[in-house]
C-alpha positions as CSV (number, residue, x, y, z in Angstrom):
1,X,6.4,67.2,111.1
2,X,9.4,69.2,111.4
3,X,11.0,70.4,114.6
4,X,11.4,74.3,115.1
5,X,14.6,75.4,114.9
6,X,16.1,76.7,118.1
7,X,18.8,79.7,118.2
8,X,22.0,78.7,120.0
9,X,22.7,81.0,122.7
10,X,26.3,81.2,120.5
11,X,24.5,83.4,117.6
12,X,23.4,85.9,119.9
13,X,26.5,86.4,121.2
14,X,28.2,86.9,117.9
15,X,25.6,89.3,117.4
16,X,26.1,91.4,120.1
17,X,29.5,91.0,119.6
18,X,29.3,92.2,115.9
19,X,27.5,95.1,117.1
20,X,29.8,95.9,119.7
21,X,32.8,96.1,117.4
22,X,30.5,98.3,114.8
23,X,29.8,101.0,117.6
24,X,33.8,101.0,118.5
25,X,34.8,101.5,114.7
26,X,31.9,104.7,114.4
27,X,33.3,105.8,117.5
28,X,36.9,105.4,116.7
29,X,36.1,107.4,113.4
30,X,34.2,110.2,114.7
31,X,37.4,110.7,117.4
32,X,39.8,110.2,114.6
33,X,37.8,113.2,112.4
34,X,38.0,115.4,116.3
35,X,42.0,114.7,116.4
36,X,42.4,116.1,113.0
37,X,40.2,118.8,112.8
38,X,42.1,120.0,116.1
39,X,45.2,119.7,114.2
40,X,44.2,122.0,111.0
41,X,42.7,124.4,114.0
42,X,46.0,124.2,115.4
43,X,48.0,124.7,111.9
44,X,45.7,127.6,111.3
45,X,45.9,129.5,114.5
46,X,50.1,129.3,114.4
47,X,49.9,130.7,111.4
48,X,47.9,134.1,111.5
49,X,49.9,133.9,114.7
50,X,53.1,134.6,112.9
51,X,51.6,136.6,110.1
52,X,50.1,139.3,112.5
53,X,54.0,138.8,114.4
54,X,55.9,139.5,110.6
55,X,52.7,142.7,109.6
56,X,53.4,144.2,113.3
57,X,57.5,143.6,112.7
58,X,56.9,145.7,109.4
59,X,55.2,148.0,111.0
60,X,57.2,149.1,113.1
61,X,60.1,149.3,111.0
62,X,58.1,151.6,109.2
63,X,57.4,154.0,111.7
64,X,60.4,154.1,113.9
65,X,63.1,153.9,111.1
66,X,64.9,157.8,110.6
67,X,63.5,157.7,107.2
68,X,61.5,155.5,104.6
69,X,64.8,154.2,103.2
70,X,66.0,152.8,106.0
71,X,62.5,151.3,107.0
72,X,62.5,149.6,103.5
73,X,66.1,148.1,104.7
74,X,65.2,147.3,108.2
75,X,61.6,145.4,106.8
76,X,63.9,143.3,104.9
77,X,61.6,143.7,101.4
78,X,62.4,144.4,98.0
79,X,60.0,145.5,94.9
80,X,57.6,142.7,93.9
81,X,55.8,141.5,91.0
82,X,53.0,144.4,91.0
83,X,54.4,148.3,90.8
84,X,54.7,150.2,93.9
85,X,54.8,147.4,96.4
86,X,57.5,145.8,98.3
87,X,57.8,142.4,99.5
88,X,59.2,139.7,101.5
89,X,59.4,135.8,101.0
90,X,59.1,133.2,104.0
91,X,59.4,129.6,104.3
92,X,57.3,127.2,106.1
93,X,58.8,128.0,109.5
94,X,58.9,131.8,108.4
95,X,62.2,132.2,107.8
96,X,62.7,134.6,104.9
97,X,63.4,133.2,101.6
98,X,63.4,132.7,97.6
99,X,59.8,133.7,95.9
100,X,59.7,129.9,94.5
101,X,60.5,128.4,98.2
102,X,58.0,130.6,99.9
103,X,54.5,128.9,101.2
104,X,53.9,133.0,102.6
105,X,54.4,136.6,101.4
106,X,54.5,139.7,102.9
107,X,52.8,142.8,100.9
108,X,53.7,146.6,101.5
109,X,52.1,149.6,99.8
110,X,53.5,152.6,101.0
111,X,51.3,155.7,100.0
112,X,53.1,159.0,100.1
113,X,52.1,162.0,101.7
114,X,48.8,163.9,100.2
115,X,48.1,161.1,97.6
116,X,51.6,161.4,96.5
117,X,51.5,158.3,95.0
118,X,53.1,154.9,96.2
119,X,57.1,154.3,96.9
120,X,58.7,151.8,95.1
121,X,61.9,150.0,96.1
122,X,63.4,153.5,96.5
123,X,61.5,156.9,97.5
124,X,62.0,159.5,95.0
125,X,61.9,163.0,96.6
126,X,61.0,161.4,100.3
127,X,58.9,164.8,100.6
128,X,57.9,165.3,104.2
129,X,54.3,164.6,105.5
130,X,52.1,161.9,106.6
131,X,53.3,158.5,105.0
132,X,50.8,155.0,105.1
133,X,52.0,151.7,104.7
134,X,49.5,149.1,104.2
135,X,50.9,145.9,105.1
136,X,49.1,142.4,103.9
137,X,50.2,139.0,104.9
138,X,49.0,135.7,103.0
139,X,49.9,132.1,102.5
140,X,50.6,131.1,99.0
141,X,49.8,127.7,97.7
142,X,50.6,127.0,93.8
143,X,49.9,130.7,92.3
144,X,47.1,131.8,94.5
145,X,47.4,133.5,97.5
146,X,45.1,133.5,100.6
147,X,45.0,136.7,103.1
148,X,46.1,136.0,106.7
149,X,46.0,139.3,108.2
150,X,45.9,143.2,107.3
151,X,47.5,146.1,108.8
152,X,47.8,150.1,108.6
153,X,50.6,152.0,109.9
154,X,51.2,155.7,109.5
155,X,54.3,157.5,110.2
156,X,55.0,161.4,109.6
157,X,58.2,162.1,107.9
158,X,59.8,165.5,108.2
159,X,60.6,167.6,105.2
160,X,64.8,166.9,103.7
């Protein structure tokens, strides 16, 4: 007749042991997974920071320059790909650079006065009445471009 077999008090043991170090490595992953979804949070957060810092800087360019010319100068932006609106290039620490250096881009339509149309680099005329600039911020990433943040500003212009 054969004995039964008895369990060594050693299997249990590694058992619990085994166990033990499973629970630490879910729980090492699932704090892991918080740390870096903090992180993008915290990526995403400093950067609509800075885009609603650069569409507020624009703005007010716009509306406390003497006249649109100047504003266009002191917003530091030049005509862009798509007629009738101006932009600006920044880097990955938003300092202003070349279109193929840029990870975000600044967007400005300025509408003239009455539906006058939109101003280009230069404003043809700069006839007096209530001017609109809408301003657009966005990351780029290879071609595409994601909206950060979207701003209005008006400013009335008095007649040359």
């Amino acid at each position: 007749m054969r004995q039964p077999r008895t369990h060594s008090g050693s299997s249990l043991f590694l058992m619990e042991l085994i166990l033990a170090i499973l629970f630490f490595s879910v729980a090492s992953a699932v704090c892991v997974q918080l740390f870096a979804r903090a992180h993008t949070a915290s990526e995403q957060s400093a950067a609509l920071n800075r885009a609603v810092l650069a569409a507020e800087s624009a703005a007010e360019s716009f509306k406390g320059a003497d006249d649109l010319d100047e504003a266009v100068r002191l917003m530091g932006v030049r005509a862009g790909d798509t007629p009738g609106v101006l932009t600006a290039w920044y880097d990955l620490v938003w300092n202003p650079c070349a279109e193929r250096d840029a990870r975000y881009r600044l967007d400005i339509l300025i509408h003239g006065p009455e539906g006058g149309g939109s101003a280009g680099g230069s404003l043809p005329g700069r006839p007096g009445g209530l001017w609109e600039a809408e301003i657009t911020v966005g990351r780029t990433a290879g071609g595409a471009s994601e909206e950060l943040y979207r701003l209005n500003a008006r400013r009335y212009q008095p007649a040359a």
